[in-house]
Backbone bond lengths (Angstrom), bond angles and torsions (degrees), N, CA, C in turn:
res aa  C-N    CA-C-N  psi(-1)  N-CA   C-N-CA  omega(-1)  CA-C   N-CA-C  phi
1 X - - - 1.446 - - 1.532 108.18 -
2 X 1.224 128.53 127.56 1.437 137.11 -168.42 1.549 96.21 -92.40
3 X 1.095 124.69 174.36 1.875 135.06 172.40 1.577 95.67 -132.56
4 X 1.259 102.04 154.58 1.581 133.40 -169.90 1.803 85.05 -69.81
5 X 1.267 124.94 126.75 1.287 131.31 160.84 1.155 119.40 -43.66
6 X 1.494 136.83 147.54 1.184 152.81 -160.47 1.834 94.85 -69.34
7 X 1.108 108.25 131.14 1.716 94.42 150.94 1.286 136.99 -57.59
8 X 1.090 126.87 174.94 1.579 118.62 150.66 1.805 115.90 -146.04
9 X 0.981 114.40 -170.74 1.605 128.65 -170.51 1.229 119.31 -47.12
10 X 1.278 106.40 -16.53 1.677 115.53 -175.46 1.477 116.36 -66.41
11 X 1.834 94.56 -38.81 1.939 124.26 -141.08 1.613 93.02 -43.80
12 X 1.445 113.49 -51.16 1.529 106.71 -155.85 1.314 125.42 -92.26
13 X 1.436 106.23 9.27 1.291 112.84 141.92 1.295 132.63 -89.49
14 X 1.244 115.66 -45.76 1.865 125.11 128.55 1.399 101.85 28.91
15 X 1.686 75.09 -93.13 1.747 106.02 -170.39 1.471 111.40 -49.80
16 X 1.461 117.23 -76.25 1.114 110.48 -167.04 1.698 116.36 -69.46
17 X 1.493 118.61 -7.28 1.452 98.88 156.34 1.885 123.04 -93.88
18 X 1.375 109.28 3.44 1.735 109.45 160.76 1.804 100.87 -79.25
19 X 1.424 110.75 -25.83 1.545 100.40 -176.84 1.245 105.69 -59.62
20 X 1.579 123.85 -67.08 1.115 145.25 -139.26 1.608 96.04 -75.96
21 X 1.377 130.25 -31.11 1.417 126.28 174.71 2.037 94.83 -70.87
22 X 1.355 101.66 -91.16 1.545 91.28 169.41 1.365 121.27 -9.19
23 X 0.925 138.31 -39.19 2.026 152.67 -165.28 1.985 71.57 -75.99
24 X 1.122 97.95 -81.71 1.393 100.52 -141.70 1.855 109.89 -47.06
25 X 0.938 115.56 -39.14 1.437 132.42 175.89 1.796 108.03 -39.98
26 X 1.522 98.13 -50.27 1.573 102.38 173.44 1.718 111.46 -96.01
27 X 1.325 114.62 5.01 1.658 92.44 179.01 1.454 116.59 -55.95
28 X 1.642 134.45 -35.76 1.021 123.79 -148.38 1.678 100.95 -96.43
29 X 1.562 114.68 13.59 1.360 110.42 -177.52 1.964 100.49 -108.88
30 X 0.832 121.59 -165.26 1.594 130.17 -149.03 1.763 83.92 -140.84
31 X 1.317 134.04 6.25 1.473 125.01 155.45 1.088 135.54 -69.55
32 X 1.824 102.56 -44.07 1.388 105.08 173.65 1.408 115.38 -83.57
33 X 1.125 130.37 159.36 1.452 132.46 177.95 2.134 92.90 -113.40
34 X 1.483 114.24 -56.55 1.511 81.43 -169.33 1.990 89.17 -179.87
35 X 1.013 115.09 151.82 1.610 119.15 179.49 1.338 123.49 -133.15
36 X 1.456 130.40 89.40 1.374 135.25 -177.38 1.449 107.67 -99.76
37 X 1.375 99.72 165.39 1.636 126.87 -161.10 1.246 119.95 -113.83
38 X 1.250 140.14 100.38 1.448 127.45 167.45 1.471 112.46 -72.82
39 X 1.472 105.74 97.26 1.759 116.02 179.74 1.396 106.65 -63.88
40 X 1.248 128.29 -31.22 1.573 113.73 177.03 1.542 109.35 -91.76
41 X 1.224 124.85 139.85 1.507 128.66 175.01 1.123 97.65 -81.82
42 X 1.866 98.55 170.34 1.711 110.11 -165.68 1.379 104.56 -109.01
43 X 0.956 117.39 -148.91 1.496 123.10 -154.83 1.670 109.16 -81.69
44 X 0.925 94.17 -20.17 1.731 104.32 173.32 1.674 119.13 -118.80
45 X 1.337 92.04 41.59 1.571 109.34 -165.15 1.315 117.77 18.13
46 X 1.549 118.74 80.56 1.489 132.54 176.59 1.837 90.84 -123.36
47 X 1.540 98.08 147.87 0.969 114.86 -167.83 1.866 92.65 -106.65
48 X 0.895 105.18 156.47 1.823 106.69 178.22 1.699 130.31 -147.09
49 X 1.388 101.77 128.95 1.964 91.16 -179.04 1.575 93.20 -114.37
50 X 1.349 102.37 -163.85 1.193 115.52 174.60 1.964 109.92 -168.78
51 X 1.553 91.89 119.89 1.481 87.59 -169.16 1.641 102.50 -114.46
52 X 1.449 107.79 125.51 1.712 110.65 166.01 1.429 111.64 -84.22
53 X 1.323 118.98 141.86 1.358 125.29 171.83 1.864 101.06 -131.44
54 X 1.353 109.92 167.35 1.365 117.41 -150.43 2.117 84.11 -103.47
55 X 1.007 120.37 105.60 1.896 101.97 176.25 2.034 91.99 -95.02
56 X 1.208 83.75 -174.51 1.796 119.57 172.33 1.315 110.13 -94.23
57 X 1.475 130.00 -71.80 1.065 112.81 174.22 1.987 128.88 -77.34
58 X 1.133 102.66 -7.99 1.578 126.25 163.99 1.003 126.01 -121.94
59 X 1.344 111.06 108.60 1.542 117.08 179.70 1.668 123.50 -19.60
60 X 1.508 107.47 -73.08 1.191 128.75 -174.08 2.229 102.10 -123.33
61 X 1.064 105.14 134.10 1.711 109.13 -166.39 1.740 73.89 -129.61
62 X 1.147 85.88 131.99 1.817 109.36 179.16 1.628 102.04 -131.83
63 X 1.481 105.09 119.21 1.330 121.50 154.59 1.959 140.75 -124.52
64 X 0.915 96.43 120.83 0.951 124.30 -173.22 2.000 115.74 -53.61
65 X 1.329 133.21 134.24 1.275 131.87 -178.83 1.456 106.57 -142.89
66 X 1.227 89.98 112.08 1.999 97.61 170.35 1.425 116.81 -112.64
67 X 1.785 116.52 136.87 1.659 103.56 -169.13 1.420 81.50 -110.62
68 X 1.794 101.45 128.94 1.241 114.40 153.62 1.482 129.82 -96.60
69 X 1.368 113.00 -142.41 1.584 111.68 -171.57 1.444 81.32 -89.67
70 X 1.482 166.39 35.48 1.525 120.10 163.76 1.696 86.34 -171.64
71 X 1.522 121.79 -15.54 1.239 137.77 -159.06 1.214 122.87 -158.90
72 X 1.606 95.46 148.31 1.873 96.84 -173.09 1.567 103.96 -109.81
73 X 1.738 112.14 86.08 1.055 96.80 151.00 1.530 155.20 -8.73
74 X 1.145 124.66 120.88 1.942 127.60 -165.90 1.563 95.66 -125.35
75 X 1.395 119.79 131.35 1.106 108.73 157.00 1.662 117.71 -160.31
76 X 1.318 128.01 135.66 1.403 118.28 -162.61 1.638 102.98 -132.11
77 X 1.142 119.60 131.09 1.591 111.51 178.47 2.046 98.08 -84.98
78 X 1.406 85.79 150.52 1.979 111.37 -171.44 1.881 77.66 -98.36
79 X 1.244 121.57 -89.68 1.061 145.59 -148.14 1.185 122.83 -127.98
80 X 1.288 134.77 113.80 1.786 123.19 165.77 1.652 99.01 -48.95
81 X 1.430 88.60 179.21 1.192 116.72 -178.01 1.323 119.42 -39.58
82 X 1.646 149.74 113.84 0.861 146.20 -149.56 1.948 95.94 -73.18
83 X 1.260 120.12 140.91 1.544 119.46 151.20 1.481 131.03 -80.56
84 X 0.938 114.00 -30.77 1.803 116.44 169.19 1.465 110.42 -149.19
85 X 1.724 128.16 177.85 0.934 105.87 -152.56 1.387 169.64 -24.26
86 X 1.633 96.98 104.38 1.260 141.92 -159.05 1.705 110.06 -60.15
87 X 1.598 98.56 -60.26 1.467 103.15 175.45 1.769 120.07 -77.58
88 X 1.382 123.14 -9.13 1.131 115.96 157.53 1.522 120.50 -87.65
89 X 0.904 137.26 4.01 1.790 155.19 174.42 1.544 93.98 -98.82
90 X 1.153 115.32 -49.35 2.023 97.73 -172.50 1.469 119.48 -82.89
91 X 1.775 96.52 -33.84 2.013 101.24 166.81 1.679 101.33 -57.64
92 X 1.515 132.50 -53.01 1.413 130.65 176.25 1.441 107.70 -36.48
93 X 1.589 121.21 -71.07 1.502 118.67 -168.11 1.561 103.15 -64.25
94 X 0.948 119.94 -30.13 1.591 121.00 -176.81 1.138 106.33 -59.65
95 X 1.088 123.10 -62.20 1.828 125.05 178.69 1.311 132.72 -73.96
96 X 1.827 102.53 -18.58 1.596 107.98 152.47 1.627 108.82 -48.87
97 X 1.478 98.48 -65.25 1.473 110.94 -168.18 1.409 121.22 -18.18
98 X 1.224 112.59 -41.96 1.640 125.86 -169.18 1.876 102.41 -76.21
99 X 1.657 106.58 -8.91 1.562 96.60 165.34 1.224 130.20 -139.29
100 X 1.548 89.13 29.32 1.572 80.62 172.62 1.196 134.65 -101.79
101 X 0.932 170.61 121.98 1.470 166.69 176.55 1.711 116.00 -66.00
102 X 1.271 103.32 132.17 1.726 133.99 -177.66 0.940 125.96 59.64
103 X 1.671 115.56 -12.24 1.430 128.63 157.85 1.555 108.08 -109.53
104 X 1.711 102.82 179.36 1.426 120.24 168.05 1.215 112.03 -157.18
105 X 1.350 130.74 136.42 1.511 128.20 178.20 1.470 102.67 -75.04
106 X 1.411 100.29 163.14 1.560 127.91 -164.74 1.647 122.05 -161.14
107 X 0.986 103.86 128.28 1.323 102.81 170.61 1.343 110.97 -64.14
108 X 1.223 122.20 130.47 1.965 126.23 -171.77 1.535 112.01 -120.93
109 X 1.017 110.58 -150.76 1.566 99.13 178.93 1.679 115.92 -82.69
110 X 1.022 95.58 160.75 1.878 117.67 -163.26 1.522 105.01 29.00
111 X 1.314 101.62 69.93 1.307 124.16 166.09 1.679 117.52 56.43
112 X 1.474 144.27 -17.98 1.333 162.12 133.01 1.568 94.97 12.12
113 X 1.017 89.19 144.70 1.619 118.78 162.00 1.328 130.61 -83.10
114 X 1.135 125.20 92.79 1.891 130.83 -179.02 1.269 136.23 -103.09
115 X 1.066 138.17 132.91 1.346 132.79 -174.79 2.087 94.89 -103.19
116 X 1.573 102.18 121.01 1.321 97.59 -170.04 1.770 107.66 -126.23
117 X 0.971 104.83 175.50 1.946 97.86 169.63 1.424 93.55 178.75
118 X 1.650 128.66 174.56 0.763 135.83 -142.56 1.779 108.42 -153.99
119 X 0.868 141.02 113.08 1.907 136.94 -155.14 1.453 94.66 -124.77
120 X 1.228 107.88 118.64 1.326 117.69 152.69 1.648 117.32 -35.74
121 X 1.233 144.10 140.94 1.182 133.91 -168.73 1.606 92.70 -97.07
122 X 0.626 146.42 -22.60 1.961 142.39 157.13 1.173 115.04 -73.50
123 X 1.461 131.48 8.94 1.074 133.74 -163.95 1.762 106.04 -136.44
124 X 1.528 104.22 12.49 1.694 122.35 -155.02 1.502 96.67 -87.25
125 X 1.082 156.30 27.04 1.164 153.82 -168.07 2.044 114.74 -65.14
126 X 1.046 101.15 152.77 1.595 111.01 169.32 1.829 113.37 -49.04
127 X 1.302 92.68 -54.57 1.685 112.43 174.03 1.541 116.30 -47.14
128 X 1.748 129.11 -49.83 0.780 144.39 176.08 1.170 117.39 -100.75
129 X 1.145 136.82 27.43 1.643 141.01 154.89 1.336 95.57 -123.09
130 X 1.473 145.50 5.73 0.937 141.90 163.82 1.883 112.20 -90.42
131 X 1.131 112.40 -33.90 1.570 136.90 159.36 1.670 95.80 -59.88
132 X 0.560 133.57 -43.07 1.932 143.47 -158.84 1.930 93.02 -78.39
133 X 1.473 95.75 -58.16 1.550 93.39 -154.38 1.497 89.19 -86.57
134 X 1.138 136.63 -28.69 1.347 138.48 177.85 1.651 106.83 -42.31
135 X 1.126 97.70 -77.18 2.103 113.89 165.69 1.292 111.12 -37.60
136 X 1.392 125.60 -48.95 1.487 99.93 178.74 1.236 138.82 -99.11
137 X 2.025 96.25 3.16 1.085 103.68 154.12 1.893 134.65 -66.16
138 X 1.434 89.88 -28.72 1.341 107.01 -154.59 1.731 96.69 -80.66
139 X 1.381 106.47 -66.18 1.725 109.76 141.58 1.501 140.55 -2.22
140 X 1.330 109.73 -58.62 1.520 95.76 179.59 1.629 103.23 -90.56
141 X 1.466 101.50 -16.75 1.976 96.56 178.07 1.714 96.86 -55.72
142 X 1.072 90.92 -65.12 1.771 100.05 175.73 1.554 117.34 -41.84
143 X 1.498 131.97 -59.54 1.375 105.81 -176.23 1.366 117.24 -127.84
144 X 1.634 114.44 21.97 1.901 115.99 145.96 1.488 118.48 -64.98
145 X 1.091 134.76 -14.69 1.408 117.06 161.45 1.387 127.01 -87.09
146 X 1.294 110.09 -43.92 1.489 109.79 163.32 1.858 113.35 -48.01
147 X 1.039 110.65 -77.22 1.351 115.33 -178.64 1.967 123.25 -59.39
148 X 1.219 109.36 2.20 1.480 117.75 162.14 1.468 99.83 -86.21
149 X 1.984 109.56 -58.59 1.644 105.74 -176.18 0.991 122.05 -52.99
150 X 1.433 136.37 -32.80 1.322 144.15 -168.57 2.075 109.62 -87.88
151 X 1.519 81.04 -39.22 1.505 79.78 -178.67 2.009 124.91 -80.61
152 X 1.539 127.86 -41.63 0.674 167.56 170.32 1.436 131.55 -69.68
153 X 1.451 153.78 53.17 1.357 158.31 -175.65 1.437 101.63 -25.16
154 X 1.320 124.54 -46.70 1.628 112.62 -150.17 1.582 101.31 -106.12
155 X 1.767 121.64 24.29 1.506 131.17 -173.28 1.146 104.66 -101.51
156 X 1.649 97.77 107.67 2.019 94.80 173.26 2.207 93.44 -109.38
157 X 1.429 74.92 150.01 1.565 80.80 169.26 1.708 128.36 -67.19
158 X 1.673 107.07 114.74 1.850 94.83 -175.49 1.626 104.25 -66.41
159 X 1.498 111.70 176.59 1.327 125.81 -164.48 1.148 95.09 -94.21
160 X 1.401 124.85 129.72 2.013 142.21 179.61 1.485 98.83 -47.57
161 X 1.109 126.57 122.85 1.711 115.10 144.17 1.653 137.38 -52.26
162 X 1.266 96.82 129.90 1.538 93.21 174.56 1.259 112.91 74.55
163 X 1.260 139.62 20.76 1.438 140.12 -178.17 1.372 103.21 -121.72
């Protein structure tokens, strides 16, 4: 089994110029909402964006991108922490799991619901972060309502746009 090559010094410009082409491709649609950059890395020198996209069943779906040593982190929260049934919300993501494509849900921090995946950083292309954001757009339309209703007592479904 080979490993994704090391990055180097270039990556996060890389990155943020495959974003910024990608950006442009969707400016003239009403999906994206907007994509900023944390220019200083964090404590474990990860570099970080953050892209809003417009969903159906979520107003605004925010995902998150961290460049590590070999990979560009993806990660989008579905749901905080579920409030009551627990084991019917994890058999659900569990058995999604087996169909989704380029993502996978995950338990993330303080227990939340995530749709996550992982990109080779040579493998970061416009083409394939468009596959990336496509899935988790398409994804949380698909399983934030189920998993709010199930999880949540006081979650009513908002009304779809434009339909």
């Amino acid at each position: 089994m080979s490993r994704a090559p090391l990055g180097d010094a270039e990556d996060e410009a890389r990155v943020n110029d495959t974003l910024a082409q990608w950006a442009t491709t969707w400016s003239g649609t009403s999906a994206l909402v907007g994509v900023e950059h944390q220019r200083v890395a964090d404590d474990r020198g990860h570099f970080h964006w953050l892209v809003r996209l417009r969903g159906d069943e979520r107003e605004v779906v925010t995902v998150w991108l961290a460049l590590r040593q070999r990979t560009l982190h993806v990660e989008c929260e579905i749901t905080p922490a579920p409030e009551r049934n627990l084991e019917e919300i994890y058999r659900y993501a569990l058995v999604k799991n087996a169909d989704l494509r380029e993502v996978h849900v995950a338990l993330g921090p303080e227990s939340g619901l995530y749709l996550m995946t992982h990109v080779p950083i040579h493998e970061f292309t416009v083409e394939r972060l468009d596959e990336v954001m496509g899935a988790v757009l398409v994804y949380v339309d698909e399983l934030y309502p189920t998993m709010m209703a199930s999880g949540f007592a006081w979650y009513r479904r908002r009304a779809r746009r434009g339909g």
